[in-house]
Structure formats: structure tokens, C-alpha cells
N, C-alpha and C positions, 0 to 999 in steps of 0.2 A: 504494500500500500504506500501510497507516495505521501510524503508531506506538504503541508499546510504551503510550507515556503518554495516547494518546488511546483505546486500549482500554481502559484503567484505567479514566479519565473517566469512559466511556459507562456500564462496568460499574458504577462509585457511583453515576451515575446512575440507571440502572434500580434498586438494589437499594434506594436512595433514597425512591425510585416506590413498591415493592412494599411497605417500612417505613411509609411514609407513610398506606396504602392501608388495611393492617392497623392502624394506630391508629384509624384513625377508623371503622373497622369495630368496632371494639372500645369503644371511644367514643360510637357507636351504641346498641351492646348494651346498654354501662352506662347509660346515658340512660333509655333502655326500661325497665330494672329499676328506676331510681328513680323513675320516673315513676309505675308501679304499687306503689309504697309507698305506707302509711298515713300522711300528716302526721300530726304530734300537733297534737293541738288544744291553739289557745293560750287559756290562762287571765291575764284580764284583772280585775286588784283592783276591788271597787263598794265599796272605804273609800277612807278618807283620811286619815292622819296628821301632824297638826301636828308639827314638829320640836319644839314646848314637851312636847309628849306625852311626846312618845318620850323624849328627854331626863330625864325627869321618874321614867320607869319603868325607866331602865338600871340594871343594876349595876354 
């Protein structure tokens, strides 16, 4: 006959299992959802600013 403490174990074990199972089901999901989003497109500068510039036009 098993003990009081070794049915406890088994039982966080399993419920452990079942937690573990629904995360990543859910982790899944999300995955999926992001995956079909729209990146933004990245915008890349075609200047270039000398620090004399910039400095020059601060207030």
C-alpha cells in the first residue's frame, strides 16, 4: 500500500504534466497568431548627418 506522501507526489506530478501541456498549447497558439501579423516595415535613413551639422542647427 503506498503512502499518504507518495500519492501527493504522483498527484503534482500529473497535475504538473497536464500545466505543463496547456502552456505550450497555448504557446503554440500564440506563436501562430504572431506569426500571421503584419511586421512593420523598417524604415532605413538615405542621409547623413555630420555631428558639425547638427550641432551647428541646435537650439
Amino acid at each position: 500500500m503506498k503512502e499518504v506522501g507518495d500519492l501527493k507526489g504522483m498527484k503534482a506530478e500529473k497535475s504538473q504534466g497536464s500545466k505543463l501541456k496547456s502552456i505550450d498549447e497555448r504557446k503554440h497558439v500564440l506563436s501562430e497568431q504572431l506569426s500571421q501579423m503584419r511586421l512593420p516595415e523598417i524604415i532605413v535613413p538615405k542621409f547623413n548627418l555630420s555631428h558639425q551639422e547638427v550641432g551647428e542647427k541646435t537650439i
